[in-house]
C-alpha positions as YAML, in Angstrom:
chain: A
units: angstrom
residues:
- id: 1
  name: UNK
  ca: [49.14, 29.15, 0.60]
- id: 2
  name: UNK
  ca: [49.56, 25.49, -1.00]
- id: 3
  name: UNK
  ca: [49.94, 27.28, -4.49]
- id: 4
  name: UNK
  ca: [52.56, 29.82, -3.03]
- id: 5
  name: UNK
  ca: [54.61, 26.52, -1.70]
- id: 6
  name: UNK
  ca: [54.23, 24.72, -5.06]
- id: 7
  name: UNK
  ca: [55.04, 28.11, -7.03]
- id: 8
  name: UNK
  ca: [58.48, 28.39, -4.65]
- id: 9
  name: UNK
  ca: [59.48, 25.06, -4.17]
- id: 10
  name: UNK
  ca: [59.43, 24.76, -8.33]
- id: 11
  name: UNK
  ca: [61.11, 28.08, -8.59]
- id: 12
  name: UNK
  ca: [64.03, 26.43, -6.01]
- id: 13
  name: UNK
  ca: [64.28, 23.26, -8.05]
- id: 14
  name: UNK
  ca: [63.96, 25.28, -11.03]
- id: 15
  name: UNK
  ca: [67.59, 27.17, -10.63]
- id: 16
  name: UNK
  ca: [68.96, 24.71, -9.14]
- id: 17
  name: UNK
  ca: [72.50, 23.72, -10.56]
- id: 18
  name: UNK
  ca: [73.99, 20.23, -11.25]
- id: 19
  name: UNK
  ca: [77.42, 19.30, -12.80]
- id: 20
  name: UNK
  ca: [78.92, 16.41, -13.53]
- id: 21
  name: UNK
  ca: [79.07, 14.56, -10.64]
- id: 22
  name: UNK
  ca: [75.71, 15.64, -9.39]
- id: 23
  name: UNK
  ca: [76.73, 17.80, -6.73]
- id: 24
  name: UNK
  ca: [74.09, 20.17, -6.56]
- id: 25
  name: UNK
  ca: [74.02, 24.02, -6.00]
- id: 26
  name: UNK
  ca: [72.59, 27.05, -6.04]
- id: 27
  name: UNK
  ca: [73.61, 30.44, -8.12]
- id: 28
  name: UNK
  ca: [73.13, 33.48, -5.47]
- id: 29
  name: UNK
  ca: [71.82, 35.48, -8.31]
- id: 30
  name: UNK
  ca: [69.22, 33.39, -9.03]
- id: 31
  name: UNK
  ca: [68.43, 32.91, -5.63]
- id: 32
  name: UNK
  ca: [67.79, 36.61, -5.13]
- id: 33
  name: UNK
  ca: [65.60, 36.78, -7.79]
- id: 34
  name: UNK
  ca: [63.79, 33.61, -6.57]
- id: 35
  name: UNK
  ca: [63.02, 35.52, -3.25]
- id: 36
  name: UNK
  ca: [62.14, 38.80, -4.83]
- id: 37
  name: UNK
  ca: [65.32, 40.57, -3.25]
- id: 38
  name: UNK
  ca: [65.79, 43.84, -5.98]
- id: 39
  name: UNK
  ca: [69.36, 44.94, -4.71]
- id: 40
  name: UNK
  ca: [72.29, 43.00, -4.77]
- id: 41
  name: UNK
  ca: [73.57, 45.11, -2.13]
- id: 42
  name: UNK
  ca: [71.44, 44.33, 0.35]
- id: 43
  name: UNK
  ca: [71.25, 39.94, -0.56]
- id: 44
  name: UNK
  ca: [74.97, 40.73, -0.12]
- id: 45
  name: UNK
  ca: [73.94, 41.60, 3.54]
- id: 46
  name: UNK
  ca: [72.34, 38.35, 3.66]
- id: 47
  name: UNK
  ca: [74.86, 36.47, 2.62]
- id: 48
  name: UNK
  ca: [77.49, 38.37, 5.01]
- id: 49
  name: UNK
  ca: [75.97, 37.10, 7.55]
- id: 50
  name: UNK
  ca: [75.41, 33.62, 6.59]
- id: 51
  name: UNK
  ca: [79.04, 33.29, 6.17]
- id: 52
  name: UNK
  ca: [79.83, 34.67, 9.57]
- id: 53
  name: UNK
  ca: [77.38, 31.66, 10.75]
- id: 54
  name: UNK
  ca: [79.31, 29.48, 8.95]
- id: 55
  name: UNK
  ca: [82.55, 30.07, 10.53]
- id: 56
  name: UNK
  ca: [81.18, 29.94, 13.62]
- id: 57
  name: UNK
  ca: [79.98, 26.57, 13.02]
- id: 58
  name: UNK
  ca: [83.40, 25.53, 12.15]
- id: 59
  name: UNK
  ca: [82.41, 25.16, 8.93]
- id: 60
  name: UNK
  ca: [85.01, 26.10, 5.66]
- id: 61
  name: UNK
  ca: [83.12, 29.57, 4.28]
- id: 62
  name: UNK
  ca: [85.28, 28.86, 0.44]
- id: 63
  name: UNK
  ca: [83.95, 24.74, 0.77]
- id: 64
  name: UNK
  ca: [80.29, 26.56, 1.14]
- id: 65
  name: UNK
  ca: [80.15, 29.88, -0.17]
- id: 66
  name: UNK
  ca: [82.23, 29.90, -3.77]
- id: 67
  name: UNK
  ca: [83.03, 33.02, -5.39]
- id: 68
  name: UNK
  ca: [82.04, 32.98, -9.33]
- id: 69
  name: UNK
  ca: [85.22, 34.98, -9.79]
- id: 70
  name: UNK
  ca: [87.49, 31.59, -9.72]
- id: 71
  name: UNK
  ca: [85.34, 30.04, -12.36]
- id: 72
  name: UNK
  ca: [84.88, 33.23, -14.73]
- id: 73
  name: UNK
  ca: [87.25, 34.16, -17.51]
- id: 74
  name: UNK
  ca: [89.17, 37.34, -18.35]
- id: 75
  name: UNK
  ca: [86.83, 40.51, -19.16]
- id: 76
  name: UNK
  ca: [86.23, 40.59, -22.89]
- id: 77
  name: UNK
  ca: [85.84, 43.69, -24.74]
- id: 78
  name: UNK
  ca: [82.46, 44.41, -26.50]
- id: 79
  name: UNK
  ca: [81.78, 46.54, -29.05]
- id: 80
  name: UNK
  ca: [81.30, 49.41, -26.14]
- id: 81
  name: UNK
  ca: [83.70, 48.55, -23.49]
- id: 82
  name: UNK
  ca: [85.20, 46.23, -21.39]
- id: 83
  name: UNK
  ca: [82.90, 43.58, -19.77]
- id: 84
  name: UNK
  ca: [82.72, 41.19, -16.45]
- id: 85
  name: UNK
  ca: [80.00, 39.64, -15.15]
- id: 86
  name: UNK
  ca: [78.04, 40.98, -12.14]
- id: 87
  name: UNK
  ca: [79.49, 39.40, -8.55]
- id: 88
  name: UNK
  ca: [78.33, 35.62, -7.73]
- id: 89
  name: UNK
  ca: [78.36, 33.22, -5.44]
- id: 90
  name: UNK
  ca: [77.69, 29.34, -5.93]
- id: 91
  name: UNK
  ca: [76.22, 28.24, -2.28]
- id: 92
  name: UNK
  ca: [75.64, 24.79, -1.51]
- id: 93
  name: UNK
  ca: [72.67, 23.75, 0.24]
- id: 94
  name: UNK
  ca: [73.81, 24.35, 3.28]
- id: 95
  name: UNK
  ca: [74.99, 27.78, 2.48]
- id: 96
  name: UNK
  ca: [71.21, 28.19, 0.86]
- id: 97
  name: UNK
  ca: [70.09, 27.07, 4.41]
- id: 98
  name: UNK
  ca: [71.81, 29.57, 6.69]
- id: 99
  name: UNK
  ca: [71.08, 32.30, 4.21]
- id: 100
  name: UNK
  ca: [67.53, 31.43, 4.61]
- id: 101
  name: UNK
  ca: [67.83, 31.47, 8.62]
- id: 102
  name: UNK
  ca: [68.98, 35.51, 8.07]
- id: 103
  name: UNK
  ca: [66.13, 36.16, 5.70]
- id: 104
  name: UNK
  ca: [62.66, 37.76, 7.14]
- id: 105
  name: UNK
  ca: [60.66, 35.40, 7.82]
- id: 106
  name: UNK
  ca: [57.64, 37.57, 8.06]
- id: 107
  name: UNK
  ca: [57.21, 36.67, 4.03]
- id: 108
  name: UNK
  ca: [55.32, 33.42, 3.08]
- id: 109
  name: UNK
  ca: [57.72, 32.80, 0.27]
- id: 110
  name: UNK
  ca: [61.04, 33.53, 2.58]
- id: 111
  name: UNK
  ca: [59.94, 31.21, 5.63]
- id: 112
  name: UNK
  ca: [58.76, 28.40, 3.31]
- id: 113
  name: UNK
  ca: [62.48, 28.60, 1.90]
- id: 114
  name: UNK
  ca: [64.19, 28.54, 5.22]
- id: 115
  name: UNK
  ca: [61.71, 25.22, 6.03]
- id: 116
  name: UNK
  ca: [62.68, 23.77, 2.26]
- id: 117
  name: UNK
  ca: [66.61, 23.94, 2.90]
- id: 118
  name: UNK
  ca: [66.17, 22.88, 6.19]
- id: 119
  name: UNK
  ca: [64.49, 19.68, 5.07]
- id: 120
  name: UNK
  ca: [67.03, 19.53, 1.95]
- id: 121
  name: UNK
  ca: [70.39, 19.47, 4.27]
- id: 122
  name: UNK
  ca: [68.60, 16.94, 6.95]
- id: 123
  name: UNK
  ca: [67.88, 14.83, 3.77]
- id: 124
  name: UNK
  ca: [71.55, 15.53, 2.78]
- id: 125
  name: UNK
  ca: [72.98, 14.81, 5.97]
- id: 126
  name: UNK
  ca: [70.71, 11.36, 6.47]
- id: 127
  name: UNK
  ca: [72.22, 10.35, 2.96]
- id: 128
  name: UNK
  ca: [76.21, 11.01, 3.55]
- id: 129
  name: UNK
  ca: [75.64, 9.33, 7.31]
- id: 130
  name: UNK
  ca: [74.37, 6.23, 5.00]
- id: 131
  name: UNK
  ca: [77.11, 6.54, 2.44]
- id: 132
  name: UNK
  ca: [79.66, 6.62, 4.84]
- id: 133
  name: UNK
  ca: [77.57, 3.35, 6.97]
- id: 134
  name: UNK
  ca: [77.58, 1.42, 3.87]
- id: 135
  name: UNK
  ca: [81.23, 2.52, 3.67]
- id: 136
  name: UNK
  ca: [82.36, 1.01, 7.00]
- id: 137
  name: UNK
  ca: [80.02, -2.35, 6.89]
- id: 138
  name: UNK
  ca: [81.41, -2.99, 3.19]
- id: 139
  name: UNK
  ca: [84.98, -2.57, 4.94]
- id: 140
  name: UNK
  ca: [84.56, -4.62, 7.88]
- id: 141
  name: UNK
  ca: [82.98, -7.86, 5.60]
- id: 142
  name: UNK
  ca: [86.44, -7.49, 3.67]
- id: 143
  name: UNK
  ca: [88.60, -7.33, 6.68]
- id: 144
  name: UNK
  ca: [86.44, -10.47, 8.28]
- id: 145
  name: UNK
  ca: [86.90, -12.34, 5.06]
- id: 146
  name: UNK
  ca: [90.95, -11.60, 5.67]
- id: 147
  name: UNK
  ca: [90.96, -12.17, 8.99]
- id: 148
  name: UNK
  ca: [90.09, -15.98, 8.00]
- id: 149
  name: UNK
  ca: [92.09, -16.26, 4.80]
- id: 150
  name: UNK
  ca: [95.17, -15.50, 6.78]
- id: 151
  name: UNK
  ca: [93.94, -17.28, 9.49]
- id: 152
  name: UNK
  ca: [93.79, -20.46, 7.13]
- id: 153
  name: UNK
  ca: [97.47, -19.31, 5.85]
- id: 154
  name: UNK
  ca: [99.19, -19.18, 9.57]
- id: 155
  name: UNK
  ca: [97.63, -22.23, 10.55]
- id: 156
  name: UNK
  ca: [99.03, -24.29, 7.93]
- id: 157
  name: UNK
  ca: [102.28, -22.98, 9.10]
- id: 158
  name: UNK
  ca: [102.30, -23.87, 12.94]
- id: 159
  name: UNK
  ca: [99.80, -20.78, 14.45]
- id: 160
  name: UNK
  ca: [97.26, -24.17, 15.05]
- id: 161
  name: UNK
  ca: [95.41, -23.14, 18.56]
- id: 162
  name: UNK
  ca: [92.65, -20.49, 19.04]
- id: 163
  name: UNK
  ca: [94.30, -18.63, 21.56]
- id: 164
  name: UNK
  ca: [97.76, -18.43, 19.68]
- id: 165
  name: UNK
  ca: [96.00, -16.66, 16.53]
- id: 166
  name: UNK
  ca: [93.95, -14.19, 19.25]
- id: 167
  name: UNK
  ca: [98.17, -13.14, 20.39]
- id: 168
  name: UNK
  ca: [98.89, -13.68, 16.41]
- id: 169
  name: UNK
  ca: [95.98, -10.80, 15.68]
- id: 170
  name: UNK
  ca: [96.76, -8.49, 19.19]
- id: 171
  name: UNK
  ca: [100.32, -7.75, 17.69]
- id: 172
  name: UNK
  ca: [99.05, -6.17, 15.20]
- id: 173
  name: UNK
  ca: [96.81, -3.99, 16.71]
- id: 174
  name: UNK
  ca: [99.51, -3.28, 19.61]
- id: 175
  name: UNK
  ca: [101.78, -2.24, 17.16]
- id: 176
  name: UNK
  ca: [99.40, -0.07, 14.65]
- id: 177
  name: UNK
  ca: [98.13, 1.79, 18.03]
- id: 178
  name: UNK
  ca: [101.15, 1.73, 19.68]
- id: 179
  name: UNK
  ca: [99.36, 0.36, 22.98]
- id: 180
  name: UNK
  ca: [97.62, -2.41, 24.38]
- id: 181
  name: UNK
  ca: [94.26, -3.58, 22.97]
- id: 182
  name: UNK
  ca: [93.01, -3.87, 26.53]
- id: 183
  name: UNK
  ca: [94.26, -0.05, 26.44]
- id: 184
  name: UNK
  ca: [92.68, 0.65, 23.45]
- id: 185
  name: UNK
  ca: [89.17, -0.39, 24.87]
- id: 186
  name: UNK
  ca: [89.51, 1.22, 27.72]
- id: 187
  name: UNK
  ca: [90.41, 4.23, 25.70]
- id: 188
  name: UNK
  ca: [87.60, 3.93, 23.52]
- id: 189
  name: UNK
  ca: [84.85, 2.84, 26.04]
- id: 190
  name: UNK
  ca: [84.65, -0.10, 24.05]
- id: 191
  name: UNK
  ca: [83.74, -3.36, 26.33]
- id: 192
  name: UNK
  ca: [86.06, -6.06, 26.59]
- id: 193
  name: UNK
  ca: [83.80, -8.74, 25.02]
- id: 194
  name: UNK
  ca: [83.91, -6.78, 21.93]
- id: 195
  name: UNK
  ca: [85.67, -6.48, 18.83]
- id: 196
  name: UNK
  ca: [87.55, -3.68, 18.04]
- id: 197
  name: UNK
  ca: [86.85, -3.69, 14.41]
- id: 198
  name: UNK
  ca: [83.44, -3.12, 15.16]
- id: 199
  name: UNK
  ca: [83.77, 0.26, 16.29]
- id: 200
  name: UNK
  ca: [86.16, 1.38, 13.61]
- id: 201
  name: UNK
  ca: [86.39, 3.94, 10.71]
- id: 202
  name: UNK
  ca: [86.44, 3.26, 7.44]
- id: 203
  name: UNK
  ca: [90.40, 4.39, 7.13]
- id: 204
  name: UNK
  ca: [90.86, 2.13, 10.13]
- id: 205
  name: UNK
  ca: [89.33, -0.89, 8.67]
- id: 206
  name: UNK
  ca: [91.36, -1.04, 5.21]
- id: 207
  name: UNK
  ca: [94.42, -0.38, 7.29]
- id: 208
  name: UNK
  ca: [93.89, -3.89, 9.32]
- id: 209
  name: UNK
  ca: [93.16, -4.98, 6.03]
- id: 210
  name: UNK
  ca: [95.76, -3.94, 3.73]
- id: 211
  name: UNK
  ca: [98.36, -5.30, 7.04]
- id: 212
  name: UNK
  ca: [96.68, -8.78, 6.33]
- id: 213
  name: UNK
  ca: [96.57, -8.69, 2.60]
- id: 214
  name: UNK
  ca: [100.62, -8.28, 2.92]
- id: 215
  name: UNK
  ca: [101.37, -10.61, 5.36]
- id: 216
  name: UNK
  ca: [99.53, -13.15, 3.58]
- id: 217
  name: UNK
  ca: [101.26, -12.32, 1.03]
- id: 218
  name: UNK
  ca: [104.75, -12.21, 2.34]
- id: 219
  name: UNK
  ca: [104.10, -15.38, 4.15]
- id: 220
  name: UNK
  ca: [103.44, -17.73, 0.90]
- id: 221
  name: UNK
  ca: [106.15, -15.28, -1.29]
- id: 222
  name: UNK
  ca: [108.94, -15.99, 1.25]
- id: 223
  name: UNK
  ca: [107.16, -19.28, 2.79]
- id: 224
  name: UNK
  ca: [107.45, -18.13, 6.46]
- id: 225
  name: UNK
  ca: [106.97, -21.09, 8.80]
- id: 226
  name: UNK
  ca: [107.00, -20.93, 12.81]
- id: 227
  name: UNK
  ca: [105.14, -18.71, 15.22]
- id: 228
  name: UNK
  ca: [107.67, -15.91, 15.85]
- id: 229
  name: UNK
  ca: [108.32, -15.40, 12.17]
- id: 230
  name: UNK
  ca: [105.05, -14.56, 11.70]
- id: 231
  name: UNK
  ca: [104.22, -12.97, 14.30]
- id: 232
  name: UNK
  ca: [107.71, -10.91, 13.05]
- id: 233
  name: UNK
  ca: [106.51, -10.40, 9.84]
- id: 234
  name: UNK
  ca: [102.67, -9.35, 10.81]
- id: 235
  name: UNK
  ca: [104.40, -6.65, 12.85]
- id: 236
  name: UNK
  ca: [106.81, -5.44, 10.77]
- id: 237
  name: UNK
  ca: [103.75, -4.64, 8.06]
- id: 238
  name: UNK
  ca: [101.61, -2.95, 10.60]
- id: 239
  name: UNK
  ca: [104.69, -0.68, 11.67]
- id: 240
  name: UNK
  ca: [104.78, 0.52, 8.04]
- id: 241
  name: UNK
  ca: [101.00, 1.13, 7.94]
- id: 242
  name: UNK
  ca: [101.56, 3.02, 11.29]
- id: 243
  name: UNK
  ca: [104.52, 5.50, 9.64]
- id: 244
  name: UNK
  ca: [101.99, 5.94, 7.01]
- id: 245
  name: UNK
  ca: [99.73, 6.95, 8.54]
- id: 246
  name: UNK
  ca: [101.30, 9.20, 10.97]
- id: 247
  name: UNK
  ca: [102.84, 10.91, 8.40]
- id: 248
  name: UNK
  ca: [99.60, 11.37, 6.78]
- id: 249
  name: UNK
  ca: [98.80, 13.26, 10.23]
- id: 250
  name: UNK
  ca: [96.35, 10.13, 10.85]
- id: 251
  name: UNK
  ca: [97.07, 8.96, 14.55]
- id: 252
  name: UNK
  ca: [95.19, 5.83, 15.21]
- id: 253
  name: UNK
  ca: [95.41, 5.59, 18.57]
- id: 254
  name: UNK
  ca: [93.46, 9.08, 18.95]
- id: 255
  name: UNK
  ca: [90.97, 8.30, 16.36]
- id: 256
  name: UNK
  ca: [87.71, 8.53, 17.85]
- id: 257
  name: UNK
  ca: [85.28, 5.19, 17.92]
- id: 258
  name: UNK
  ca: [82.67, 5.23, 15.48]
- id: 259
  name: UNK
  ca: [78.84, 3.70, 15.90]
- id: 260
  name: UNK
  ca: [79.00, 0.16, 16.80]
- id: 261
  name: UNK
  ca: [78.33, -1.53, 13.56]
- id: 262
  name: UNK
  ca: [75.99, -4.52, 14.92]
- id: 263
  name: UNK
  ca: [73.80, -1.11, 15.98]
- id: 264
  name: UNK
  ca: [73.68, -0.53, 12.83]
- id: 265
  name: UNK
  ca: [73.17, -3.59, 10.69]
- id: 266
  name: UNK
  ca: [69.98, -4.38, 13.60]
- id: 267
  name: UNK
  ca: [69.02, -0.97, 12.65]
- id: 268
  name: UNK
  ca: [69.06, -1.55, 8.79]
- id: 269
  name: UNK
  ca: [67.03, -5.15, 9.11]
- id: 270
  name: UNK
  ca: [64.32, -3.08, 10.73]
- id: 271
  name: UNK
  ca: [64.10, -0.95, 8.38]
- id: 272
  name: UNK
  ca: [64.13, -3.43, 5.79]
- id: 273
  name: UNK
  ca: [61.33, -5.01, 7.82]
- id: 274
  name: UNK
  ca: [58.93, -2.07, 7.85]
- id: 275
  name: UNK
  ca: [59.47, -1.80, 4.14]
- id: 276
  name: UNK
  ca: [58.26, -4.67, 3.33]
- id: 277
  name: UNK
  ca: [55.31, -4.39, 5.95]
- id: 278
  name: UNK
  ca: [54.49, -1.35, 3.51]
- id: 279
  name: UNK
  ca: [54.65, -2.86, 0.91]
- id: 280
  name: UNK
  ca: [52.19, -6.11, 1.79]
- id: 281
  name: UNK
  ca: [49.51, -3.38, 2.97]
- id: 282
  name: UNK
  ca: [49.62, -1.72, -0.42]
- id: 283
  name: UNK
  ca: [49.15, -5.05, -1.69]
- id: 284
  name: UNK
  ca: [46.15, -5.85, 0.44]
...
């Protein structure tokens, strides 16, 4: 059995396909051939129903399932006759994966495969949920370092007192949700204690950010001075980040809140810790 695993899992890496931007696939041909499947006809069976899956999973079947026919070029004519190439598809490894779950798994070499692309799109899915982590902790140091910089810019210009920048920052987000932040919390189960940012997505966080980078901007540009110019002029930005937005069919204000970020970074030091524990017991 360890030699049929080895034999498949090489065959699977073996036809797998990677273009430029490493974004990896399978051919459906190649696949069939991998699993000892002799007629097309019947793999197309397989693949039928995978799709049907798909859509039921409220998944895109053309994101997943991609017909060679958009990538091939005109028949040609040989010396004989006119040629095309046989019918393709180009799955992804998820579309690999729900084929495999229609497959018989009565056959060593078919329920190995449905356990390899299983194990493939959890490894998938771990690595876009850390892309998209890094993604929103990247954009939340940048709109921190903001927050201060403009901070620094307001208060040199008569915003002087704690609890007149905490108004100075509210308008903002009142105007770019079109609500209360108390409202907004509520909304979002978020406690009161808490920043907002915090719980943000990444489109979110650049918004609040790009706001700031043009107020500060404005501010020095047309040297703003009192408290309700600026507070005028923060608004005014985040009411053109709003439209958009909105007309980018983003709605902030029903954007859902995302995994509180402290979570996260406690999460990543602990991991970073048990590295390292690793790696002093491999030293031992």
């Amino acid at each position: 059995m360890t030699d049929l695993i080895r034999i498949v899992q090489k065959s699977f890496e073996d036809i797998k396909i990677t273009d430029e931007t490493w974004f990896e696939f399978w051919s459906a041909r190649d696949l069939m051939k991998t699993l000892w499947y002799v007629k097309w006809q019947k793999f197309e069976w397989v693949i039928a129903k995978a799709k049907e899956t798909c859509k039921n999973s409220w998944q895109v079947i053309e994101d997943n399932f991609l017909s060679q026919d958009e990538f091939l070029p005109e028949p040609v004519k040989t010396s004989i006759k006119w040629w095309r190439p046989k019918e393709n598809y180009f799955l992804t490894r998820y579309a690999c994966y729900l084929i495999a779950q229609n497959w018989d798994s009565r056959k060593p070499e078919i329920a190995f495969a449905q356990t390899y692309f299983a194990s493939q799109t959890r490894k998938q899915e771990i690595y876009e949920q850390r892309n998209e982590e890094n993604k929103r902790l990247e954009a939340r140091a940048k709109l921190k370092i903001s927050e201060e910089k403009i901070e620094e810019t307001v208060y040199n210009r008569w915003i002087t007192l704690p609890v007149e920048f905490a108004t100075f920052k509210n308008k903002k987000i009142e105007t770019l949700y079109n609500m209360s932040v108390k409202a907004l919390k509520a909304k979002r189960w978020i406690p009161e204690s808490r920043a907002l940012a915090d719980f943000d997505s990444e489109v979110e966080l650049k918004a609040k950010d790009f706001i700031y980078a043009m107020t500060d901007h404005n501010i020095k540009e047309k040297n703003i001075i009192w408290k309700h110019n600026l507070e005028n002029e923060l608004v005014s930005n985040a009411k053109e980040t709003r439209k958009t937005m909105l007309k980018r069919w983003i709605v902030p204000e029903e954007l859902k809140a995302q995994e509180d970020l402290k979570l996260i970074e406690k999460r990543r030091i602990q991991e970073t810790k048990k590295l390292e524990n690793k790696d002093k017991k491999k030293l031992k």
